[in-house]
N, CA, C and O of each residue as an XYZ file, in Angstrom:
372
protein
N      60.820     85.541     57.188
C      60.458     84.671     58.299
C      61.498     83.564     58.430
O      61.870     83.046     57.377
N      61.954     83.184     59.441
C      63.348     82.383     59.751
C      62.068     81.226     60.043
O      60.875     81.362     60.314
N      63.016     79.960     59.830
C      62.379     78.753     60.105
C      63.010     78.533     61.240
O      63.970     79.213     61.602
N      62.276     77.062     62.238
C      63.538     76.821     63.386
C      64.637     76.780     63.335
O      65.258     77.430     64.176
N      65.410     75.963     62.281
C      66.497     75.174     61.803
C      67.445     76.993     61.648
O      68.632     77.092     61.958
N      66.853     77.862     61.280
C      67.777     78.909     60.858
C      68.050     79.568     62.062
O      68.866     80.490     62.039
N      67.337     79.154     63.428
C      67.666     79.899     64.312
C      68.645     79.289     65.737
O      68.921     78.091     65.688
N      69.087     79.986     66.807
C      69.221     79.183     67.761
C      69.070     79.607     68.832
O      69.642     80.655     69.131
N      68.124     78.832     69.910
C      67.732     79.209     71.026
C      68.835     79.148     72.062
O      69.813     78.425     71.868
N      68.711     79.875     73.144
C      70.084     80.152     74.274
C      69.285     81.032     75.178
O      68.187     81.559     75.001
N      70.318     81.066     76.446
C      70.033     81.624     77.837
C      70.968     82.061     78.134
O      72.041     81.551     77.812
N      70.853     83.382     79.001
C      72.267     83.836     79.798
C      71.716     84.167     81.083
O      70.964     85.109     81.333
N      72.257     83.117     82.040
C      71.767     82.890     83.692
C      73.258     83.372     84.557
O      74.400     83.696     84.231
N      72.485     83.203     85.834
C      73.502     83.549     86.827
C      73.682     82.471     87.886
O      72.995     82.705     88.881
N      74.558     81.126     87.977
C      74.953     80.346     88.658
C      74.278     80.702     90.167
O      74.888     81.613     90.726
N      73.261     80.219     90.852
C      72.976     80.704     92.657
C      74.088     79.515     92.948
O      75.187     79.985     93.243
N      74.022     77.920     92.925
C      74.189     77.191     93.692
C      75.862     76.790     93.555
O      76.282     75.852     94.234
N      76.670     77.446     92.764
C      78.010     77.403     92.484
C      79.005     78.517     92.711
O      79.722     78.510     93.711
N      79.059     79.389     91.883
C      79.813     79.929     91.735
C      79.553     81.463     91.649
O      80.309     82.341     92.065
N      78.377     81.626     91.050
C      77.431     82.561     91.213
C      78.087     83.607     89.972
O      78.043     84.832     90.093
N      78.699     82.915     88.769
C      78.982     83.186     87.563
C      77.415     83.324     86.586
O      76.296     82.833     86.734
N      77.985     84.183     85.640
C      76.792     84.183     84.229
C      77.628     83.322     83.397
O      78.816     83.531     83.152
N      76.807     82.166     82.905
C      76.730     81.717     81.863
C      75.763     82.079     80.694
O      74.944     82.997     80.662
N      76.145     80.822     79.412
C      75.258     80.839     78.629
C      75.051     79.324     77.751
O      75.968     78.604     77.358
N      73.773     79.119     77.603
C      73.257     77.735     77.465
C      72.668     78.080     75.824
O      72.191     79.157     75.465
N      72.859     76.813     74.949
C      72.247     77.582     73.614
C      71.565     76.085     73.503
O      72.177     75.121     73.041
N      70.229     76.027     73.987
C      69.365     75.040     73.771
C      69.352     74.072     72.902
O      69.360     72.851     73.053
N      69.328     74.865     71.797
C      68.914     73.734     70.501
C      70.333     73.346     69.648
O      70.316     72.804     68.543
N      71.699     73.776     70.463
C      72.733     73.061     70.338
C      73.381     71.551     71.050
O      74.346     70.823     70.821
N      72.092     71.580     72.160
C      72.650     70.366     73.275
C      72.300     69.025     72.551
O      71.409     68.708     71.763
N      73.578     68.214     73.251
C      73.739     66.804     72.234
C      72.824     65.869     73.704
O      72.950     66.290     74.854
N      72.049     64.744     73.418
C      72.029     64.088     73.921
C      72.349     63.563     75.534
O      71.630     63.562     76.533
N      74.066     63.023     75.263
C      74.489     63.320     77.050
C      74.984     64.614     77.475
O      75.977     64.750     78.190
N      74.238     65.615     76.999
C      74.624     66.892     78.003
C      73.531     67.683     78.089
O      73.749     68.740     78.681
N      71.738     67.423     77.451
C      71.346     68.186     77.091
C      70.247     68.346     79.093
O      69.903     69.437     79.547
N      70.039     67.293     79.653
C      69.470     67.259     80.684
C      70.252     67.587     81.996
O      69.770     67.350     83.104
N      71.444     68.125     81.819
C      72.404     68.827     82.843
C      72.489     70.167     82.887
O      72.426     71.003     83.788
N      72.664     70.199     81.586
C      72.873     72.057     81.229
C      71.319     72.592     81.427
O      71.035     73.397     82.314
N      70.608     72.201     80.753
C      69.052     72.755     81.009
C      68.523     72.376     82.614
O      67.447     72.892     82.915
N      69.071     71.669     83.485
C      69.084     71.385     85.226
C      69.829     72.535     85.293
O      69.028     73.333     85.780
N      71.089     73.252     85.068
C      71.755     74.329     85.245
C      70.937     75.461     85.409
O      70.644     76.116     86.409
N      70.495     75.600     83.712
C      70.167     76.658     84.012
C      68.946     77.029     84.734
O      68.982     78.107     85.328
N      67.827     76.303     84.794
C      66.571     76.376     85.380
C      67.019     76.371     86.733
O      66.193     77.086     87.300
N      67.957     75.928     87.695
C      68.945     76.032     88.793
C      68.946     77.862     89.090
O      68.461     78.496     90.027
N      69.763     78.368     87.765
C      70.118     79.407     88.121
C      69.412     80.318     87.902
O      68.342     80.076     87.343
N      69.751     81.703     88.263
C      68.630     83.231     88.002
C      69.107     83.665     86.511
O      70.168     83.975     85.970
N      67.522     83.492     86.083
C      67.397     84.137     84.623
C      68.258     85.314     84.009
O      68.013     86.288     84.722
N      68.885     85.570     83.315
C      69.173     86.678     82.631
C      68.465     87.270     81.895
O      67.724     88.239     82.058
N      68.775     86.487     80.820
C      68.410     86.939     78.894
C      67.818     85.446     78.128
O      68.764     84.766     77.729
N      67.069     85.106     77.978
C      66.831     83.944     76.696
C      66.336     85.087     75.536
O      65.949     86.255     75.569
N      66.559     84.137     74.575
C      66.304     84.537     73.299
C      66.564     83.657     71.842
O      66.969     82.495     71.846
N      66.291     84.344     70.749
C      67.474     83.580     69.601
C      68.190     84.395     68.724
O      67.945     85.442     68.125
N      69.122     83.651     68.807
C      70.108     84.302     67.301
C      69.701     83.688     65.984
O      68.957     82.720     65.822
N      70.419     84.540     64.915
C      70.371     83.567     63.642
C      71.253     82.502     63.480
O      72.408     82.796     63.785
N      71.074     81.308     63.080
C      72.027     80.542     63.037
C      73.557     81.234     61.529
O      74.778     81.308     61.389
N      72.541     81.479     60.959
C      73.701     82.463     59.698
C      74.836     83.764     60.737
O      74.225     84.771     61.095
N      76.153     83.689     61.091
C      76.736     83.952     61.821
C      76.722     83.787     63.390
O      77.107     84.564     64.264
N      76.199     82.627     63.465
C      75.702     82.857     64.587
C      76.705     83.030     65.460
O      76.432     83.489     66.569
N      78.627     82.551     64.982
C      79.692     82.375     65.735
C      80.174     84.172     66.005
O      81.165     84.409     66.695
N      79.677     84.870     65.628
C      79.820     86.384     65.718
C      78.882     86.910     67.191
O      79.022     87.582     68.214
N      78.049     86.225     66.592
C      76.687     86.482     67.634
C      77.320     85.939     69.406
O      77.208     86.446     70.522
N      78.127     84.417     68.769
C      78.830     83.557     70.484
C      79.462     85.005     70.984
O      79.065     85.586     71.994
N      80.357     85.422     70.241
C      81.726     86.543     70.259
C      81.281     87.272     71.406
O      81.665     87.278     72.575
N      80.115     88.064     70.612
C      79.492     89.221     71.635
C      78.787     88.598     72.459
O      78.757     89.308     73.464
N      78.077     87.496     72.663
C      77.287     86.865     74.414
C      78.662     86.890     74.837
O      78.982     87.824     75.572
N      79.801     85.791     74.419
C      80.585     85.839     75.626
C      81.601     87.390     76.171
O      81.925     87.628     77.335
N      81.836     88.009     75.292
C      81.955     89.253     75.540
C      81.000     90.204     76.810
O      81.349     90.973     77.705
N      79.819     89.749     76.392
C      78.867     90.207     77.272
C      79.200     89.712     78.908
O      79.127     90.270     80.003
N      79.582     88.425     78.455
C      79.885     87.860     80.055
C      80.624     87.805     80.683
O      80.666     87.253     81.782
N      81.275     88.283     80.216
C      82.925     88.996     80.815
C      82.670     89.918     81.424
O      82.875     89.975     82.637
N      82.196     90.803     80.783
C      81.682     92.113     81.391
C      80.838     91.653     82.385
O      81.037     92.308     83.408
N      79.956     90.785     82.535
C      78.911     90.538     83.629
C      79.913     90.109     84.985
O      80.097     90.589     86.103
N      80.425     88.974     84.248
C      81.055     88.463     85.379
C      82.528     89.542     86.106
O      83.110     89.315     87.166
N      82.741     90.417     85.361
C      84.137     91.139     86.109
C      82.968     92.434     87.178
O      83.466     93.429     87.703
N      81.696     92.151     87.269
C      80.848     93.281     88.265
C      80.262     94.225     87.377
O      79.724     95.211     87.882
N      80.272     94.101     86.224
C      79.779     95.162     85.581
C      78.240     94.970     85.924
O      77.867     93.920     86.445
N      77.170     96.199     85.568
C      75.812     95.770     85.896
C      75.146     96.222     84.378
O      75.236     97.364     83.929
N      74.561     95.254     83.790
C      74.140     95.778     82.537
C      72.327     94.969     82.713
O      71.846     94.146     83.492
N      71.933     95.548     81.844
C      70.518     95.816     81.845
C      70.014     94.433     80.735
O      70.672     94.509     79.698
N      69.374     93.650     80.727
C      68.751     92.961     79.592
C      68.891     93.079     78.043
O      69.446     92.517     77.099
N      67.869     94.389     78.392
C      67.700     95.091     76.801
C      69.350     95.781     76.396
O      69.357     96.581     75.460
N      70.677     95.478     77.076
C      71.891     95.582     76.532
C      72.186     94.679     75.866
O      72.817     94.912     74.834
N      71.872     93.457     76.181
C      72.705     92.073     75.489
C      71.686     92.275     73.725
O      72.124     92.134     72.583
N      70.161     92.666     74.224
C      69.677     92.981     72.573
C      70.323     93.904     71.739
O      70.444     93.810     70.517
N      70.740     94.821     72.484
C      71.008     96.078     71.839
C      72.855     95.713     71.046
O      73.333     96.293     70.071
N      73.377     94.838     71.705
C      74.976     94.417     71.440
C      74.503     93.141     70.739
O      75.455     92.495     70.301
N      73.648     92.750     70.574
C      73.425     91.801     69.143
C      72.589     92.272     67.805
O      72.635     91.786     66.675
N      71.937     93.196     68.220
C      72.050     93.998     66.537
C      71.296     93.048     65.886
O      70.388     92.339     66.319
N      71.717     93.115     64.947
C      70.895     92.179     63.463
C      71.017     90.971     63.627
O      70.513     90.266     62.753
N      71.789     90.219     64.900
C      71.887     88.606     65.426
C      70.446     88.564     65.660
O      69.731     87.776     65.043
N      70.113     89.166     66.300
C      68.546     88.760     67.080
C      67.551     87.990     66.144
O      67.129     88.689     65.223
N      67.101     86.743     66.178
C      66.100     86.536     65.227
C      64.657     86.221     66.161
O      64.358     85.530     67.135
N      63.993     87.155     65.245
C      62.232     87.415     65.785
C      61.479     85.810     65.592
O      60.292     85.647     65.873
């Protein structure tokens, strides 16, 4: 059983009112002056994926979201249950 602290919460949205890019927001990383902009962002934009990673690699786990969003953003069309399936043993329940 992972405690909070071992995990980290995040989103992967789709910009409507900009640019109409996928990002990704990792919640329980936001400092203070940025945390009520980015979370206006994303609630702004169309849902993707939320979820959590483990915080134990979690910089492996960044690798493949932003990987993922490359692919999103160059037109690719991928399905939800892809971004689970390309994080593997990142995923924490």
């Amino acid at each position: 059983m992972l405690f909070e602290a071992d995990k980290v919460m995040f989103e992967i949205y789709r910009e409507t009112e900009y640019t109409g890019r996928y990002r990704v927001v990792y919640f329980t990383e936001l400092q203070d002056h940025n945390k009520e902009s980015e979370i206006n962002h994303a609630l702004a934009g169309e849902h993707f994926y939320d979820g959590f990673i483990k915080n134990y690699k979690k910089d492996e786990a960044k690798q493949i979201i932003e990987s993922l969003l490359v692919r999103l953003n160059n037109g690719e069309q991928l399905e939800p249950q892809e971004v689970e399936r390309a994080l593997g043993d990142h995923v924490a329940g």
